[in-house]
C-alpha positions in Angstrom: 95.5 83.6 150.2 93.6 84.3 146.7 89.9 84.6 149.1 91.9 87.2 151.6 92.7 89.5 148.4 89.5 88.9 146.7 87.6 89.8 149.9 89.9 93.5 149.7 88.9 94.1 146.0 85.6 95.2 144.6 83.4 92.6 143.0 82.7 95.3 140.5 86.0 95.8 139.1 87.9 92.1 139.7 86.7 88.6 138.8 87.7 85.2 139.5 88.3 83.1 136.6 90.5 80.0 138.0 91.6 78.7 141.4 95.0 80.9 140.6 93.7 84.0 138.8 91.3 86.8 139.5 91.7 89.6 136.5 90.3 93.0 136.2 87.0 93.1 134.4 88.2 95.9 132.1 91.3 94.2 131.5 89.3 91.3 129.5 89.8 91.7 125.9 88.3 88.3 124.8 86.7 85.3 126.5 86.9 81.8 124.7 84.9 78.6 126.3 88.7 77.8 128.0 90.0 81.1 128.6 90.2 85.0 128.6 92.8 86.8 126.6 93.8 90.0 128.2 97.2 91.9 126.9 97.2 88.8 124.2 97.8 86.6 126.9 95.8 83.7 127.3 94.5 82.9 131.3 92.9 79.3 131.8 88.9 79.3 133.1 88.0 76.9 136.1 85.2 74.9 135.6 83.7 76.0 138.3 83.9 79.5 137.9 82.7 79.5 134.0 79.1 80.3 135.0 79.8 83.1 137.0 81.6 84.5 134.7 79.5 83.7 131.7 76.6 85.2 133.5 78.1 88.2 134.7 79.1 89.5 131.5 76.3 88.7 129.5 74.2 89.9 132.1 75.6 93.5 132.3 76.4 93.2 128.6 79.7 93.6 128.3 80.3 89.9 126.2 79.6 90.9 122.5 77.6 88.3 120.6 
């Protein structure tokens, strides 16, 4: 399942973004309120993981304003 290969990957590098997709944090070119462009391709954001991933990149900065 998605949890048994997030549990193997480090939080540092890999995020989940939707129930189906967990990207590489240095992969993320873009993030839009609906969705993260990486390799101009556009992955959907969950509801319920936007906060998380809101937070963690405007907390360590990475999200330019």
């Amino acid at each position: 399942t998605l949890k048994l290969i997030m549990e193997k990957l480090p939080d540092s590098d890999f995020i989940q973004i939707h129930k189906s997709y967990v990207v590489s944090k240095k992969a993320i070119q873009s993030i839009s309120t609906d969705s993260v462009c990486i390799n101009d391709n556009n992955f959907p954001i969950g509801n319920s993981f936007k906060n998380k991933l809101f937070d963690e990149f405007i907390n360590t900065k990475l999200l330019k304003r």
